[in-house]
PAZAPA-4460 file (N, C-alpha, C; in steps of 0.05 Angstrom, whole numbers, plus 32768, in hexadecimal, padded with zeros to 4 digits):
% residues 219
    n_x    n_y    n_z   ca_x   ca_y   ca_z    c_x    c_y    c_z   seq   type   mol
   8373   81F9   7B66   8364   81DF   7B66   8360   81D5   7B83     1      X     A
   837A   81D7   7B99   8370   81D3   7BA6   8359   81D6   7BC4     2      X     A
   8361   81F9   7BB9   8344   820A   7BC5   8330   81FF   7BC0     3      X     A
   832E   8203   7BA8   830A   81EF   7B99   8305   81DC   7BA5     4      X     A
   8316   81C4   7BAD   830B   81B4   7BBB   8310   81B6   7BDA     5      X     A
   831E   81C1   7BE0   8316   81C1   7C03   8300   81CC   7C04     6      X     A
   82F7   81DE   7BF6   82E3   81F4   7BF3   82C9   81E0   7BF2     7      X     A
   82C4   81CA   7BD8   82B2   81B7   7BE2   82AF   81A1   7BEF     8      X     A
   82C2   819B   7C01   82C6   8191   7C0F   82B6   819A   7C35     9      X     A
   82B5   81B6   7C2E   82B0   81BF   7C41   8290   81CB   7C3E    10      X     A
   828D   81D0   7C26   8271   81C9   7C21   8261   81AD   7C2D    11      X     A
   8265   819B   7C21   8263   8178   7C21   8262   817E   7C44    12      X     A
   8270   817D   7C52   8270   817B   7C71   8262   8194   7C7E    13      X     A
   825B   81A6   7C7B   8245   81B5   7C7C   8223   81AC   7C7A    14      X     A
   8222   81A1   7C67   820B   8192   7C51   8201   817F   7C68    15      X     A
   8212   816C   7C6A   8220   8155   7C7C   8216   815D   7C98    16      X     A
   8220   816C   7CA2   8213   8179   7CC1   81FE   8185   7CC2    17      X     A
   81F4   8195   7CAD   81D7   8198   7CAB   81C2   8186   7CA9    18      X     A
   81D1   816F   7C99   81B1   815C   7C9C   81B8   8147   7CC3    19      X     A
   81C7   814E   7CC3   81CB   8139   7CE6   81C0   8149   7CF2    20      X     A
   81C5   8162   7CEE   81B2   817A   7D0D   8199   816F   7D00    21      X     A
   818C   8166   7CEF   8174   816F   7CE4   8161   8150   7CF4    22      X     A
   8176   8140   7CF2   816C   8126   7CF8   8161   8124   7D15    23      X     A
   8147   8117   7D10   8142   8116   7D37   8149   810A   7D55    24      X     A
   8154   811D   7D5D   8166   8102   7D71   8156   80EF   7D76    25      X     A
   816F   80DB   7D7E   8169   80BE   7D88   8158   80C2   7DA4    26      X     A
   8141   80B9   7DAC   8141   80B3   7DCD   8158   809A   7DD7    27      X     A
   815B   80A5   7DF4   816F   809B   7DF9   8165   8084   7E03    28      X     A
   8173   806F   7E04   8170   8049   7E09   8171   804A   7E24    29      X     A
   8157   803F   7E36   814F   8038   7E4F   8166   8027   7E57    30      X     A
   8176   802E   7E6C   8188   8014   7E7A   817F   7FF8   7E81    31      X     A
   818D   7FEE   7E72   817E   7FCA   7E86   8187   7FC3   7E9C    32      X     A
   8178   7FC2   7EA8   8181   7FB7   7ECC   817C   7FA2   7ECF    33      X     A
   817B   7F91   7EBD   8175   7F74   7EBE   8189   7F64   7ECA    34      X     A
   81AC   7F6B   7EB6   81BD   7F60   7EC3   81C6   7F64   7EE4    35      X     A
   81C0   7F71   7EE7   81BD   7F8A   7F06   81B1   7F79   7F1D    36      X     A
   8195   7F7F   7F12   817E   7F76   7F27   818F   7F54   7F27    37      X     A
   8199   7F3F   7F19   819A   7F24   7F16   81B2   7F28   7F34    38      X     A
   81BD   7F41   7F37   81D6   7F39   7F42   81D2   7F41   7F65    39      X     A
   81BC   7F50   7F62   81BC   7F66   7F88   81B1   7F45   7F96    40      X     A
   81AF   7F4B   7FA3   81AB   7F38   7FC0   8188   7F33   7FCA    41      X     A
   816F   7F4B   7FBA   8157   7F3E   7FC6   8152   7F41   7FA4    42      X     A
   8139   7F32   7FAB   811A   7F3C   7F93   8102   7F48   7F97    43      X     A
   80F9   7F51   7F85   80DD   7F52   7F96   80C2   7F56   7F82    44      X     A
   80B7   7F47   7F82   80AB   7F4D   7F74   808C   7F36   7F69    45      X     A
   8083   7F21   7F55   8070   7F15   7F58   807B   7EF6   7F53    46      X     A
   806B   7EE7   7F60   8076   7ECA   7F62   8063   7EC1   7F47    47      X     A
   807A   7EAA   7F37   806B   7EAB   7F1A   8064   7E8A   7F23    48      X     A
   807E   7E80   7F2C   8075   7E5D   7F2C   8086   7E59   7F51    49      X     A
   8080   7E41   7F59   8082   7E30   7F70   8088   7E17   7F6C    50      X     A
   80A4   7E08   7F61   80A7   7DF0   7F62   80C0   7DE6   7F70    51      X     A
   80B2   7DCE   7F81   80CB   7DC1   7F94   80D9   7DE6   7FA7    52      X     A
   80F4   7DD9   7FA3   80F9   7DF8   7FB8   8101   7E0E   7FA6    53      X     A
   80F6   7E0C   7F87   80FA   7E26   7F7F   80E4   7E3A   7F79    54      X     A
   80E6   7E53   7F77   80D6   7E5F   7F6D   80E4   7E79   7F61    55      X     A
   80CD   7E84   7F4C   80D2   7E96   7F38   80C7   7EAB   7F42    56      X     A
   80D2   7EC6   7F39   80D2   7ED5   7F48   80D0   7EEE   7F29    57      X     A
   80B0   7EF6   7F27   80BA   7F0C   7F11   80BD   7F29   7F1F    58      X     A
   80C8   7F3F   7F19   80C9   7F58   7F21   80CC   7F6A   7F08    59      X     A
   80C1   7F88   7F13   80C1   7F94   7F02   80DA   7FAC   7F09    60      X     A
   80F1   7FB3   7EF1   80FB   7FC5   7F01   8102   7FD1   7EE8    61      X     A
   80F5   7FF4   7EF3   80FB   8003   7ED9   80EB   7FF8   7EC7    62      X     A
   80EF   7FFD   7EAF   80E2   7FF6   7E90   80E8   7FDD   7E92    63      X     A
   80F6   7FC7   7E99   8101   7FB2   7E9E   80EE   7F9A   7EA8    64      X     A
   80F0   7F8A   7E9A   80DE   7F76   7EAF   80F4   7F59   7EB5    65      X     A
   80FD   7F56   7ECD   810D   7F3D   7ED6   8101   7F27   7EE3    66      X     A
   8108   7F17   7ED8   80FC   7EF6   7EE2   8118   7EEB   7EF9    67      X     A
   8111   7EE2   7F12   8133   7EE3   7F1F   8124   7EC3   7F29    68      X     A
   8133   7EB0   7F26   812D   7E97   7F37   8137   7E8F   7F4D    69      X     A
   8124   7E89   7F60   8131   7E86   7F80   8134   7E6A   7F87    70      X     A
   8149   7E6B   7F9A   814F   7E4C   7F9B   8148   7E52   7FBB    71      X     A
   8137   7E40   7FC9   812E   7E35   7FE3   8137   7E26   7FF9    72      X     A
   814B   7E2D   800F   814F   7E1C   8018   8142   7E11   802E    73      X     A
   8145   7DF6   803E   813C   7DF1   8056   8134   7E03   8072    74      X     A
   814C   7E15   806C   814D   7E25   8083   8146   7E3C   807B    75      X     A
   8138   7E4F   8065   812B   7E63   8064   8117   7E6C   806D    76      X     A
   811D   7E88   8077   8100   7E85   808C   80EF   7E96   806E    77      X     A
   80D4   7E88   806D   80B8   7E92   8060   80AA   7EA3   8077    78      X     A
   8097   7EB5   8070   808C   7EC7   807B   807A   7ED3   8070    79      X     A
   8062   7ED2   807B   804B   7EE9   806D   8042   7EFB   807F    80      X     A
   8041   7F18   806E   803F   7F32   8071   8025   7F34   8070    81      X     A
   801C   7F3C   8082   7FF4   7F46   8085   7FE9   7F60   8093    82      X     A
   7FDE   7F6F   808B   7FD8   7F7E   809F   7FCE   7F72   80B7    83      X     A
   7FCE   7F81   80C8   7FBC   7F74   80F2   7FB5   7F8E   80F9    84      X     A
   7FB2   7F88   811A   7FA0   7FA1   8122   7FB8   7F9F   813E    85      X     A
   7FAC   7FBA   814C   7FBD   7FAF   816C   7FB9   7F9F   8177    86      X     A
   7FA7   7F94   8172   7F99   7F75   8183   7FB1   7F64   8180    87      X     A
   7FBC   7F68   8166   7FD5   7F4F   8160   7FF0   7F5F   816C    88      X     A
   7FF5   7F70   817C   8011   7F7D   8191   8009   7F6B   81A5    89      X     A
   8019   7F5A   81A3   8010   7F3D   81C9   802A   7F3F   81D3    90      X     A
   8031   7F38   81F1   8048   7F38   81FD   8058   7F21   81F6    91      X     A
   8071   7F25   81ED   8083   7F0A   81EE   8089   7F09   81CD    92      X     A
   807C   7F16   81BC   807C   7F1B   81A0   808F   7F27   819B    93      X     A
   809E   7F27   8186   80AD   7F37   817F   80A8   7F5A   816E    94      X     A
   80B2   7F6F   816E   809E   7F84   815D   80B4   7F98   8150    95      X     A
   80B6   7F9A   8139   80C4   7FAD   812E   80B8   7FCA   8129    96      X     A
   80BE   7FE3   8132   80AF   7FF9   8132   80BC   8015   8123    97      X     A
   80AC   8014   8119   80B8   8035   8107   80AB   804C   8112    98      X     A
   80AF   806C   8114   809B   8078   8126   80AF   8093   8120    99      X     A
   80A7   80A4   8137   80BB   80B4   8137   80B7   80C5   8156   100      X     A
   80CB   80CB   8168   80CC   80CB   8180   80B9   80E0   8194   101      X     A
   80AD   80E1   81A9   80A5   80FC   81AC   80B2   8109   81C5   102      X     A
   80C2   8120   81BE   80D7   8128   81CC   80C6   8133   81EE   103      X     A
   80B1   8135   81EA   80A5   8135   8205   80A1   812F   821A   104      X     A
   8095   8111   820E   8087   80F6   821D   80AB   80E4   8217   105      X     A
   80B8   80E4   8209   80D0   80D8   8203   80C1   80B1   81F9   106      X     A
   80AF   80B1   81F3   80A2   8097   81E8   80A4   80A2   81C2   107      X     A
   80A7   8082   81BF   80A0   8082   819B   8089   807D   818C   108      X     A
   8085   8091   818A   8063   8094   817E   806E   8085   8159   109      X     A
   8062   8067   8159   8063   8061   8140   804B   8061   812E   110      X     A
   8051   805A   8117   8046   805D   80FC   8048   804C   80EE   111      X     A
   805B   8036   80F7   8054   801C   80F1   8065   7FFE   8102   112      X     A
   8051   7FF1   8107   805C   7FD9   8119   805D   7FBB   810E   113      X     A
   806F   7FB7   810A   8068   7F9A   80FB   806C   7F7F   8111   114      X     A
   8063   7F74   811D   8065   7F62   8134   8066   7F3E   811B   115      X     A
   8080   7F2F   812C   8082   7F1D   811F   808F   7F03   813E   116      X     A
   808D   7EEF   8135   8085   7EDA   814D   80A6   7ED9   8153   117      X     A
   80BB   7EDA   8146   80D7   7EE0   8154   80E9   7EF5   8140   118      X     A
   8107   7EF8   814B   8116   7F09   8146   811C   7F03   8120   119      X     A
   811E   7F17   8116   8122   7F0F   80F9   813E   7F16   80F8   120      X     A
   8147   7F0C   80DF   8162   7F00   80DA   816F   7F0F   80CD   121      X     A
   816D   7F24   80CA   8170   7F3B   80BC   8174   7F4E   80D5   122      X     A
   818B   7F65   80D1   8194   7F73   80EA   817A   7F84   80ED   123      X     A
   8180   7F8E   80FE   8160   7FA8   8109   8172   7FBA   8112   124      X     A
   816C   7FCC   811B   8171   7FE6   812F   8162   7FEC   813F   125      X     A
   816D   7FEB   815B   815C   7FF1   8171   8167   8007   817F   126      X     A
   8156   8019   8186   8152   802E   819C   8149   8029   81AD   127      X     A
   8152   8034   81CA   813F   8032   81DC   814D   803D   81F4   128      X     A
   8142   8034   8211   8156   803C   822E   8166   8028   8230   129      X     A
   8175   8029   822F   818A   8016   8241   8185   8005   8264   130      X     A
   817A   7FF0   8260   817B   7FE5   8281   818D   7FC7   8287   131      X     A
   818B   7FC6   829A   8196   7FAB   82A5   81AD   7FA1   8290   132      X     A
   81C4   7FAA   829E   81DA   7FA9   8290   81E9   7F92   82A1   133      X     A
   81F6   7F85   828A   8203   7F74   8295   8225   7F69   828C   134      X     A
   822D   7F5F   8294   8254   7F5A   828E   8256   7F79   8280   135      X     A
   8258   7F85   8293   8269   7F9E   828B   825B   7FA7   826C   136      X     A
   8247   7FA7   826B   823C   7FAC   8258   8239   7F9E   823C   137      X     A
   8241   7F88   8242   8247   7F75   8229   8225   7F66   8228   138      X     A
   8218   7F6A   823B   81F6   7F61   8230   81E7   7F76   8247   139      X     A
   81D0   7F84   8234   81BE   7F8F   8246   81A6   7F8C   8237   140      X     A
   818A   7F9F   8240   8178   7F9E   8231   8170   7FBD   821D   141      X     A
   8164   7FBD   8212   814F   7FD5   8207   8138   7FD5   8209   142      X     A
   812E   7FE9   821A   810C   7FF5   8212   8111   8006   8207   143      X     A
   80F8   800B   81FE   80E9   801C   81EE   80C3   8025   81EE   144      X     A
   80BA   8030   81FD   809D   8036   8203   809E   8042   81E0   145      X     A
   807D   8035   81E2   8073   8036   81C5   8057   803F   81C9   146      X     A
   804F   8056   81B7   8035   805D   81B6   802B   8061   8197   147      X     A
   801E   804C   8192   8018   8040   817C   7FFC   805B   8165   148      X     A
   8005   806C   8157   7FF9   807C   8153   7FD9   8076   813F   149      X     A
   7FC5   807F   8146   7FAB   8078   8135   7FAC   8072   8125   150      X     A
   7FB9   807E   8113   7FBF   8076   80F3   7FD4   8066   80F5   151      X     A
   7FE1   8059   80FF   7FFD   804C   8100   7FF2   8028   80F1   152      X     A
   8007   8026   80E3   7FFB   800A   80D6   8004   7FF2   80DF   153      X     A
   7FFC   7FE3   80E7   7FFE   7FC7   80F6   8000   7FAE   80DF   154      X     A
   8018   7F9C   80DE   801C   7F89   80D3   8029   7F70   80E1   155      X     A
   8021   7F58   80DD   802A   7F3C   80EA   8030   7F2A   80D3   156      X     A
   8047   7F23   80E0   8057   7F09   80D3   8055   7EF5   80D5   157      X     A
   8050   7EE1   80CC   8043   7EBF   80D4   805C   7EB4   80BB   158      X     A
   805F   7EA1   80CA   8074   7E87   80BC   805F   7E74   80A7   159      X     A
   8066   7E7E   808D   8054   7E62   807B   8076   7E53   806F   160      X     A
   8066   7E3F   8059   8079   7E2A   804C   8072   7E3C   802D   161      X     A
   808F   7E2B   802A   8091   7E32   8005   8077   7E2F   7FFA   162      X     A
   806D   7E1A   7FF9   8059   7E0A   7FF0   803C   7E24   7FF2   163      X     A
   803A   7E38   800B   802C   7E43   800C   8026   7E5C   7FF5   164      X     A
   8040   7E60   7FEE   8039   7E79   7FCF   802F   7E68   7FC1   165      X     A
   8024   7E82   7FBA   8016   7E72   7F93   8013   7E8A   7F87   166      X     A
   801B   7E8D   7F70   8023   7E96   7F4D   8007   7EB3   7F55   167      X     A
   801B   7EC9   7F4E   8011   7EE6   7F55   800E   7EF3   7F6C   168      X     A
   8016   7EE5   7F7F   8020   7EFA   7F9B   803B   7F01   7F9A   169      X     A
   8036   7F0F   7FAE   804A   7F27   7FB0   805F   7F14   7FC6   170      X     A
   807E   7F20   7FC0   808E   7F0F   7FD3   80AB   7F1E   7FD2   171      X     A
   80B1   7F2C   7FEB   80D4   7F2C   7FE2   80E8   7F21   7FED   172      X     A
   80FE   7F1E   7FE5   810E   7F06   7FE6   8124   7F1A   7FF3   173      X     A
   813A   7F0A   7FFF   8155   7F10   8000   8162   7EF8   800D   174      X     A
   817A   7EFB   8001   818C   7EE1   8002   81A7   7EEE   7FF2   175      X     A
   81AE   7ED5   7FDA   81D1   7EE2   7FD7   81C2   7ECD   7FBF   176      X     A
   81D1   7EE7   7FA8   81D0   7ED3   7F8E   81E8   7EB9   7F88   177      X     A
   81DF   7EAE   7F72   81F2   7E9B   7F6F   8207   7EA4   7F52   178      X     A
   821B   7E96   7F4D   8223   7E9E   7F27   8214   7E9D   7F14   179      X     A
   8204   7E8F   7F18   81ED   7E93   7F02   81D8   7EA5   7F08   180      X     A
   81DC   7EBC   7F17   81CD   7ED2   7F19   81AD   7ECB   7F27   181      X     A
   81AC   7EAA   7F2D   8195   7EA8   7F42   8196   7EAF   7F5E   182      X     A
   8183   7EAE   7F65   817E   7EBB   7F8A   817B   7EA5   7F9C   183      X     A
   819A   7EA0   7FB0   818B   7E84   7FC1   8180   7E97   7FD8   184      X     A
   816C   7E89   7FE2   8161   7EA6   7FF3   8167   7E98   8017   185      X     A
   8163   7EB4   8023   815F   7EAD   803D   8148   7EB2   8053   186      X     A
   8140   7ECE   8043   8129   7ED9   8050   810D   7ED5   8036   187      X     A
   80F8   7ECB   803B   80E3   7ED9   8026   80CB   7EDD   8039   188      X     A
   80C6   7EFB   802F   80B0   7EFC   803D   8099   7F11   8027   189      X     A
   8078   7EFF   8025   8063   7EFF   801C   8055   7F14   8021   190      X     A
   8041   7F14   8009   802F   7F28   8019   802A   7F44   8014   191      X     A
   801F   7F56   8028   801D   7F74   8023   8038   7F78   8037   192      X     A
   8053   7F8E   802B   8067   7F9E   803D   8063   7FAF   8048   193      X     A
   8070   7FA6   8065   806C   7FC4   807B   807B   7FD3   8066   194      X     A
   807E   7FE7   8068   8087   8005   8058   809D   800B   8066   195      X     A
   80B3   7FFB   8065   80CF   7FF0   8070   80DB   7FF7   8063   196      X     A
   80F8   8004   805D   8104   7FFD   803D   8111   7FDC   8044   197      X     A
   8115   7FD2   8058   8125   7FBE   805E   8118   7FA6   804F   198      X     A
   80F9   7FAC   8051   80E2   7F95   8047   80E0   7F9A   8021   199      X     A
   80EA   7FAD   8019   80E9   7FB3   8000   80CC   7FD1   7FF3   200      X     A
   80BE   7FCA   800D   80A5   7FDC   800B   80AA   7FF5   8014   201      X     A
   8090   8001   8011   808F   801E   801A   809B   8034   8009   202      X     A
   80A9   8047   800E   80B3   8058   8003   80CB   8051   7FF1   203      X     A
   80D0   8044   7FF9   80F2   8039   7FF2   80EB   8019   7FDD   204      X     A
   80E2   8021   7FC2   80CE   8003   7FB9   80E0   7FF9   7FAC   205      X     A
   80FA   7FFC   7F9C   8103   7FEC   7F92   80FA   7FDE   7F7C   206      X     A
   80F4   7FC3   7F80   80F1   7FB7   7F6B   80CB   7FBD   7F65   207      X     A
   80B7   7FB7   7F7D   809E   7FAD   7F76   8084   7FCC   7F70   208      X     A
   808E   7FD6   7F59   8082   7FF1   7F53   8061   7FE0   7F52   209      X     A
   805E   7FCC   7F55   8041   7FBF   7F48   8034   7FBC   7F60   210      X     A
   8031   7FBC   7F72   8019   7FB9   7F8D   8015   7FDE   7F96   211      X     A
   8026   7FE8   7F90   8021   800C   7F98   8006   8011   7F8B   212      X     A
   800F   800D   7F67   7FF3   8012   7F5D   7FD7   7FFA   7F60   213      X     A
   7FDF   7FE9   7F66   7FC6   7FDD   7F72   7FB7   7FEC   7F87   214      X     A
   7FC2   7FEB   7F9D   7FB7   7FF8   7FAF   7FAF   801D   7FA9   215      X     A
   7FB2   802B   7F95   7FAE   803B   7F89   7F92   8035   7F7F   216      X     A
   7F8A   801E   7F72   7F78   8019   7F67   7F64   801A   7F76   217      X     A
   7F6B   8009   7F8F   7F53   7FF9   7F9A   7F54   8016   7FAD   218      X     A
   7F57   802C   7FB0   7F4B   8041   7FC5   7F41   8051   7FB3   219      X     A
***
């Protein structure tokens, strides 16, 4: 008797695993980065509203769509991102340059220059010669000869006010969230991105997959 039934027992669980192989797997469940994205340090992505010193901030990330709200302070620097031409490289400007070196001429043939009216607040990295050194080395300067290549893309920074976004431009943020997973910000800057990863653009896009295919469109 008790053959007989281990016997259908082992039928039954046979039966049993034949119809589960048979079943179609599940696709597997897209990660939400929602809680994620609420927590990193920038945004980036389309400005939905502009009131007093806050503003909304939607982004797209992944299958995911995040709404992050920024809080504005007095001392944030605003900034819009534009393309320029060399006309806008003037002396006394400040210029951040991407490029890549020519072991020749020993100048940096760039590819892209973004010139903005002072030092941004955010670290940089500088190369260059070493001159005019001073306290034992505790302050000197850096050059760097720059030969700005044909195709190389030229962008300028200009200081606007909060007040200047309005609902569907492009904007990315960085600052330090708060516990409630909002963004008080420090930097925002508008506009089309030099192709920086530091700016959020370019190769390195992060949050704003939505201006790549625009500009897809419009060529």
């Amino acid at each position: 008797m008790k053959r007989y039934l281990i016997g259908i027992g082992l039928i039954a669980v046979g039966f049993l695993g034949g119809l589960l192989a048979q079943q179609p797997a599940q696709p597997p469940r897209a990660p939400d980065f929602s809680q994620f994205a609420r927590r990193i340090p920038v945004a980036f992505g389309t400005v939905v509203s502009v009131q007093g010193n806050t503003l909304v901030v939607q982004a797209a990330f992944g299958e995911n769509t995040v709404t992050r709200t920024v809080t504005v302070s007095n001392n944030a620097q605003i900034q819009r991102s534009q393309p320029a031409t060399r006309a806008d490289i003037k002396p006394n400007t400040v210029a951040v340059v991407q490029g890549q070196p020519d072991p020749q001429t020993g100048w940096l043939r760039a590819t892209t220059v973004v010139v903005m009216p002072h030092l941004p607040r955010e670290g940089v990295t500088v190369v260059g010669r070493v001159y005019d050194v001073k306290g034992g080395g505790s302050q000197f300067g850096v050059s760097a000869p720059v030969l700005v290549n044909p195709d190389a893309r030229v962008f300028k920074m200009t200081p606007i006010k909060l007040a200047d976004l309005k609902p569907g431009e492009r904007v990315f943020v960085r600052g330090r969230p708060d516990e409630q997973g909002n963004l008080v910000a420090e930097t925002i800057v508008a506009g089309e991105m030099p192709p920086f990863g530091g700016f959020g653009g370019g190769r390195t896009r992060g949050f704003g997959q939505g201006p790549r295919r625009e500009r897809a469109a419009q060529r």
